[in-house]
N, C-alpha and C positions, 0 to 999 in steps of 0.2 A: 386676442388673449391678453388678461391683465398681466400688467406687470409687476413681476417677480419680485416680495417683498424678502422672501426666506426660500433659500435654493441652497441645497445641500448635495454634495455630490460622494456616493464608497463612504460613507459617516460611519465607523467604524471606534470604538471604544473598548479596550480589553482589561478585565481584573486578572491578574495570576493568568493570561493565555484564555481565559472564558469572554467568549465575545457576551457582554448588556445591549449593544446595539452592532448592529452587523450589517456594512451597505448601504445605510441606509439614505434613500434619496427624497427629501420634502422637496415640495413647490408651492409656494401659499402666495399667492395674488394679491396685487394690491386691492385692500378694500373690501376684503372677506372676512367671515367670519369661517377659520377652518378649526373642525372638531378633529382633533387628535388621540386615537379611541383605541382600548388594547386595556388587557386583563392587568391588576396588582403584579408588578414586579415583569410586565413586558417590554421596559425600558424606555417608557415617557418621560418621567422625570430625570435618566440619565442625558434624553435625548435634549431636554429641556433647558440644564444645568449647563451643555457644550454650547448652545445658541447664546445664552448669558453669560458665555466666557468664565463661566465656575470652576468648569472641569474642562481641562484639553482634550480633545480629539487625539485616540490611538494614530491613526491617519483618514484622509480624505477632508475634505474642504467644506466650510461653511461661508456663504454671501449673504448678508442681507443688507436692503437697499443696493444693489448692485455692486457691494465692495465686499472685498475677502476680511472674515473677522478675526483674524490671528495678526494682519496687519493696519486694524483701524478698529481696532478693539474700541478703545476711547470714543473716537469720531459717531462709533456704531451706537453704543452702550447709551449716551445724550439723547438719543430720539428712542427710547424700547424703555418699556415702562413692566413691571412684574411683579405677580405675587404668587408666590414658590410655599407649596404646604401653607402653614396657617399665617396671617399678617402678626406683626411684631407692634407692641405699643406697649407704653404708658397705661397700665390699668386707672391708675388716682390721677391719671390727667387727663382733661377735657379733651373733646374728637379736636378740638382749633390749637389746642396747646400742642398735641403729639403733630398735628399738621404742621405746624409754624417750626416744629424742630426738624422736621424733613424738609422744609421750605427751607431754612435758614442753612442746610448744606449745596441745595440746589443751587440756590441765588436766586431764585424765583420771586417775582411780586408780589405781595403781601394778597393782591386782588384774588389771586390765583386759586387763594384757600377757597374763597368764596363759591368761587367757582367750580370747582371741582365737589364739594358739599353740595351744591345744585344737581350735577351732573347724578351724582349718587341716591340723592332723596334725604340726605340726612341734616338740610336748610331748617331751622329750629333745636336740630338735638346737638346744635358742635360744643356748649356748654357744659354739659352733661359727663362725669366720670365715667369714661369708657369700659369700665367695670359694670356698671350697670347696665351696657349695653347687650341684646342680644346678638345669639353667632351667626345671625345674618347680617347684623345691623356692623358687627366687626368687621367681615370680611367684607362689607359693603367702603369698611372706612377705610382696609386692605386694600381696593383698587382707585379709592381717591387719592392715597399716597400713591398709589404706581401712575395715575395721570395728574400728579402736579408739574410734572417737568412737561407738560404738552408731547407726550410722545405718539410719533408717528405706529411704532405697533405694539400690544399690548401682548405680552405673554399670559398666561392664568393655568397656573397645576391645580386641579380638580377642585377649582372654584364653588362649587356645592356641597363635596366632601362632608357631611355631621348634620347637615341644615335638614330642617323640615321643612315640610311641604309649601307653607306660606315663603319662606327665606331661601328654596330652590326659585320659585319664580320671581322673587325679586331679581334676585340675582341673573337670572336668565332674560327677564326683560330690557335690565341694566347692560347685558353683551349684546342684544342686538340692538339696541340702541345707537351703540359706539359707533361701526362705519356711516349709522346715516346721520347722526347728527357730530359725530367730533372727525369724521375720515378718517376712524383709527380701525388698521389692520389689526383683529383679533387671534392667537392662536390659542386653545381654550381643548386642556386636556381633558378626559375623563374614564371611568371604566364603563360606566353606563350612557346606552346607545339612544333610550329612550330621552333622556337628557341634551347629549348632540345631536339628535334629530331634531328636536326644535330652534334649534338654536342657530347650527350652522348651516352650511351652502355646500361645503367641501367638504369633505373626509380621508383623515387617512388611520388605514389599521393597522395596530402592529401587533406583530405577535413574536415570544422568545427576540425581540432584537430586529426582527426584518417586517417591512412594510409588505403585506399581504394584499391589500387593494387603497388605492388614492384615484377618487373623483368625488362626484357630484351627490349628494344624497338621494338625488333624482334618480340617480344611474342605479345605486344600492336598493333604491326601492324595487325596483324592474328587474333587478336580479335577484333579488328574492323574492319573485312576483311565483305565484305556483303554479296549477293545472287546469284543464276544463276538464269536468269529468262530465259523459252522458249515457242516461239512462234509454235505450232503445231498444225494440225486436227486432230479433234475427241479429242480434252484435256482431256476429262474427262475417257476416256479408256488407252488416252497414261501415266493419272497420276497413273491410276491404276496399271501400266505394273512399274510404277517408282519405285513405294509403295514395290511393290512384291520384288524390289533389295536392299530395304533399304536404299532409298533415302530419304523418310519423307517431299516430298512435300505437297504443299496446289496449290489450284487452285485461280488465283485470277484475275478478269477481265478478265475471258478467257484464262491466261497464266498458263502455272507449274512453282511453283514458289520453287526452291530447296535449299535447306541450302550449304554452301562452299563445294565443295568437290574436290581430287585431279585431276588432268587433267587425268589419265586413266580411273578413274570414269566417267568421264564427257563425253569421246570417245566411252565407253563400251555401255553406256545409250543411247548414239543419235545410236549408230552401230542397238541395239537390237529395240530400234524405229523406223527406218528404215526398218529393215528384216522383222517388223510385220505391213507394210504399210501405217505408219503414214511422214504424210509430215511435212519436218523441215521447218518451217519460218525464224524462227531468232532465233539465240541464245544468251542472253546477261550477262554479268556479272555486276553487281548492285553493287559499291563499297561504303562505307559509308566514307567520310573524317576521317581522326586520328583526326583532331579536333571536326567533331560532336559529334564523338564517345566522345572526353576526357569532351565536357563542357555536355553529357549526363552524367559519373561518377560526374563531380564535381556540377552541377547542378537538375539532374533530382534522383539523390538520388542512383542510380544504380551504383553496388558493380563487379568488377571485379577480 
């Protein structure tokens, strides 16, 4: 298991007694990219604001890099680099001028600008009044300011947020990029699922305040994997023959209607349906969207 960049433990935040974030437990591995995924006003950017030491913590504990952040605030804050809602700049000043004024509070090397303009794609435009940039090409100059201090992990509140289609995948190419060429832990919020599915490895979703499921995108696809459905004669003998294999069909409209199963499964059961003189119709596999499935967690109350 990697090691634990952001470990949160009971994260807990209250307005006037209404909990924004409630228990809540992150785990983000070094060297990942984790999507942090949950509907407008489910408490990402609360959750966001307490890891960047903005807003206190009602109770319960935040770590990242292996130390408690209420007493190594400073120590922590040097290596975590962020861009929270939209990046701040200098409109009448060039992308190297508003760079060099964020450099010159770091104390960073002047190389550093250079470098970071590479890292983004924006090597040719740092001259250019940031006014005429576009709001990809901004928020692209947004996370060159949040990696001029070289930091180890990189925060991002709904880094795509207003962008079109061309300036979502900028931006998208530009986060996975990070752990394989700068070894920076990325955590990278958003409300849309289709967006952190390509993007990240990890997932966590929150909903009203509490984390409803944290794994792998792998594991999310698989649970919202759907049904086999099959078209056969005589169904209600062939679901009988199913049942006897520990299939656990239902019958419905006439069809057997089977939960996931592996593809040897799925060959054994038509093979033995066949040998016992049932005719196959159709066989079909019923997939559910990763989105129905995610706005069923965030919306229909349902716990993964």
């Amino acid at each position: 298991m990697a090691q634990a960049v952001i470990e949160t433990t009971n994260l807990l935040k209250e307005y006037r007694g209404r909990a924004a974030v409630e228990h809540l437990n992150l785990n983000i591995g070094k060297g990942e990219i984790y999507g942090f995924l949950g509907p407008n006003g489910a408490g990402k950017t609360t959750t966001i604001r307490m890891l960047l030491g903005l807003i206190k913590p009602t109770s319960g504990s935040i770590k990242i890099f292996g130390q408690d952040l209420k007493r190594n605030k400073l120590q922590i804050l040097r290596k975590v680099g962020s861009l929270v809602e939209s990046p701040s700049y200098y409109g009448h000043l060039s992308a190297l001028d508003n760079l060099e004024a964020i450099r010159r509070i770091l104390n960073v090397p002047k190389s550093r600008i250079a470098e970071v303009l590479d890292i983004v794609s924006l090597t040719g435009e740092e001259k250019r009044p940031v006014k005429g940039f576009s709001l990809g090409m901004k928020q692209r100059l947004g996370i060159a300011a949040a990696l001029l201090g070289s930091p180890e992990l990189l925060i991002l509140d709904e880094p795509t947020n207003g962008l079109d289609p061309s300036g979502i995948q900028e931006i998208r190419s530009l986060i996975k990029r990070l752990p394989v060429e700068e070894g920076i832990t990325v955590l990278v919020s958003s409300h849309l699922l289709s967006e952190i599915e390509q993007m990240a490895g990890t997932v966590g979703i929150i909903r009203a305040g509490r984390m409803v499921y944290q794994d792998t995108i792998a594991h999310l696809q698989q649970q919202a994997a759907g049904d086999l459905r099959l078209a056969v004669s005589e169904p209600e003998e062939a679901l009988i023959l199913a049942n006897r294999r520990g299939c656990g069909g239902t019958l419905q409209e006439g069809r057997i209607t089977l939960p996931r199963m592996s593809d040897v499964r799925v060959a054994l059961l038509i093979k033995e349906l066949v040998e016992n003189g049932h005719a196959i119709y159709r066989v079909e596999e019923h997939r559910q969207s990763l989105e129905d499935f995610f706005l069923q967690v965030v919306e229909g109350g349902q716990s993964v």
